[in-house]
C-alpha positions in Angstrom: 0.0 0.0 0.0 3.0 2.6 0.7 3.9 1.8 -2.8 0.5 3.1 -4.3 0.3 5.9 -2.2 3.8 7.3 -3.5 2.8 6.4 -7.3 -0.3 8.2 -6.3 2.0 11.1 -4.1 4.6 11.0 -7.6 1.5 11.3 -10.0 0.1 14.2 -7.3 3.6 16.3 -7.9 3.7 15.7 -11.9 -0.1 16.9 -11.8 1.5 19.9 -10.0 4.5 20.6 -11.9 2.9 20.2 -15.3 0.2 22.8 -14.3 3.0 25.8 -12.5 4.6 24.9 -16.2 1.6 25.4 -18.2 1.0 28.7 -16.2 4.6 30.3 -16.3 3.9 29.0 -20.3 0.7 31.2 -20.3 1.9 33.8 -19.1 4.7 34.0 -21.4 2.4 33.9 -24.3 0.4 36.6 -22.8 3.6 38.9 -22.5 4.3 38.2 -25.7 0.7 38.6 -27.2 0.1 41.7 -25.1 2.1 44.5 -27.8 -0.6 42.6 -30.5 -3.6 43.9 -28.6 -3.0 47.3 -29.9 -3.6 45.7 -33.3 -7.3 45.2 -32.4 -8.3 48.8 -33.3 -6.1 48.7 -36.8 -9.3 48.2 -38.7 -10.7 51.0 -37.5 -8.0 53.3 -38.0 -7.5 51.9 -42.1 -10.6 52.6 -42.4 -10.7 56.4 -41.0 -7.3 56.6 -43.3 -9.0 55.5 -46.2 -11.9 57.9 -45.9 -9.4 61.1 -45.2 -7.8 59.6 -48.7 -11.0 59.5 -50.0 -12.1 63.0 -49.1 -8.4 64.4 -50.0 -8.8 62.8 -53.8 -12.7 64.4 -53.5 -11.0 67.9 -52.9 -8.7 67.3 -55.2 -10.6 67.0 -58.1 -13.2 69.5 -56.9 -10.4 72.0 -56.9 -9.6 71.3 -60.5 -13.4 71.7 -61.5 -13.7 74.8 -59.7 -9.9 76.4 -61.3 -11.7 75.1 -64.8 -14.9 76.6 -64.1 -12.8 79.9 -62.6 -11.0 80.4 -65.8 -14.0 79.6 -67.9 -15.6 82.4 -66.1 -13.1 84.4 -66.9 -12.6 84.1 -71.0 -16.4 84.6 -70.8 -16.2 87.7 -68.6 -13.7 88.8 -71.7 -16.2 87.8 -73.9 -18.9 89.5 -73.0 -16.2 92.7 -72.0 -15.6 92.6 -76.2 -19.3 92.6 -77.2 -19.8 95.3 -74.8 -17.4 97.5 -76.4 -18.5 96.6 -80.0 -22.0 97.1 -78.6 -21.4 100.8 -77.7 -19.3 101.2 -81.0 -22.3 100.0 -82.8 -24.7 103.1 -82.2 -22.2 106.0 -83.4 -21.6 103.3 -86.8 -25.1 103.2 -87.3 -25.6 106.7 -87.7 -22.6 107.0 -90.4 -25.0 104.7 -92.7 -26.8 106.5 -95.2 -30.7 106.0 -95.3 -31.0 103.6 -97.9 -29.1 101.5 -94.7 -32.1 102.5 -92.4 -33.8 99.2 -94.2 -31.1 96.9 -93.3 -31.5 98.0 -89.7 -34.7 97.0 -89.7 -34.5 94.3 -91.6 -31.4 92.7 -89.4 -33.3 93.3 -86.1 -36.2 91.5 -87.3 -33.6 88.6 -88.4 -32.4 88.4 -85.1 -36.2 88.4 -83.2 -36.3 85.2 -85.5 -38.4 86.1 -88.5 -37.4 85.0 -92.3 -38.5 85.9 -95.3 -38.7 89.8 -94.1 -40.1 92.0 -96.8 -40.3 95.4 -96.1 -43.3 97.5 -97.6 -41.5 101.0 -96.7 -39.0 102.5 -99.3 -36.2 104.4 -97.6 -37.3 107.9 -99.1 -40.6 107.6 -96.9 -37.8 107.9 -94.0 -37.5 111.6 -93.3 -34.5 112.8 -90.9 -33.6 108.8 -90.4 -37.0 108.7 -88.3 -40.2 107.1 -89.7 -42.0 104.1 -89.8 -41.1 100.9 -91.2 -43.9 98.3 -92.6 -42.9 94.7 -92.6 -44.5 91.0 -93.3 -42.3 88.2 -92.0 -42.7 84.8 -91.1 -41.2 83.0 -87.7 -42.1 79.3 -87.2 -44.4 79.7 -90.4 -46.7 82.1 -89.4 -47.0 85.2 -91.3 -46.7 88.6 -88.9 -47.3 92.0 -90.4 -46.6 94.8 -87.9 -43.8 97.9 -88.4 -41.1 98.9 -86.2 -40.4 103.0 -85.3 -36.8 104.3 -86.0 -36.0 107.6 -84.6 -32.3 109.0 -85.3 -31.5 105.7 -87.2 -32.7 103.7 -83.7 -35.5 101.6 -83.6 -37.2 102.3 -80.6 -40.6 100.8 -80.8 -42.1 97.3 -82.4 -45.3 96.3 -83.3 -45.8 92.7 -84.7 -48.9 90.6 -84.9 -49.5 87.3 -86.4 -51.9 87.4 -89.5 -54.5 85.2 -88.5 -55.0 87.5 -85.3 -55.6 90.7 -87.4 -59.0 89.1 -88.8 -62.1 88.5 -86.6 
């Protein structure tokens, strides 16, 4: 019986032994696991990374739409600066033309309001002092308008235009 209680004593002390090792062993491989636990918030911070990329390539390219659109603005600011000048030119020209010209005045505002096929039933020495008015027929969208526009100084400075159809009851 001494014999199986110091099997039983030896087999009592190898329990023991094996289980301080596995502890000092676990503790070990938490030491050396411990500088990976501040991996466990990596994902979180790729991903925050990823979306400051994302909003920096976002600004990026808005910045070059907005320096295109900037210097768009600009040619057309110098555009529109050029027609302005030739706009104010355009006046003192106008009054160099001699009155058989008065017509094409007329006629070339009546082109640009969208009518073709102007025919104007005024002849230039009805125009006294480059002031008078001008009789027209013209067609825009296929509907025949009559109407005449006023010119005083060379200038037209009134319109009137109906549509055929709307002259007759």
């Amino acid at each position: 019986m001494q014999t199986l209680l110091i099997i039983v004593l030896a087999l009592v002390l190898l329990l023991v032994a094996a289980a301080l090792l596995l502890l000092r062993r676990l503790e070990a491989l938490g030491a050396r696991l411990a500088p990976l636990s501040r991996l466990a918030d990596v994902d979180a911070r790729v991903a925050a990374l990823a979306g400051q990329v994302e909003r920096r390539e976002f600004s990026v390219a808005l910045q070059a739409k907005l320096t295109e659109l900037a210097e768009s603005q600009a040619r057309l600011a110098a555009a529109v600066a050029g027609l302005q000048e030739g706009l104010a030119a355009a006046p003192s020209a106008r009054a160099a033309l001699p009155d058989g010209d008065l017509l094409g005045i007329v006629r070339e505002h009546l082109v640009a309001q969208g009518f073709a096929g102007v025919c104007l039933l005024t002849d230039a020495g009805q125009l006294a002092g480059r002031s008078g008015r001008v009789a027209f027929e013209a067609r825009r969208d296929g509907v025949l308008h009559k109407g005449h526009t006023q010119l005083q100084d060379g200038e037209i400075v009134d319109d009137t235009i109906r549509a055929a159809w709307a002259t007759f009851p």
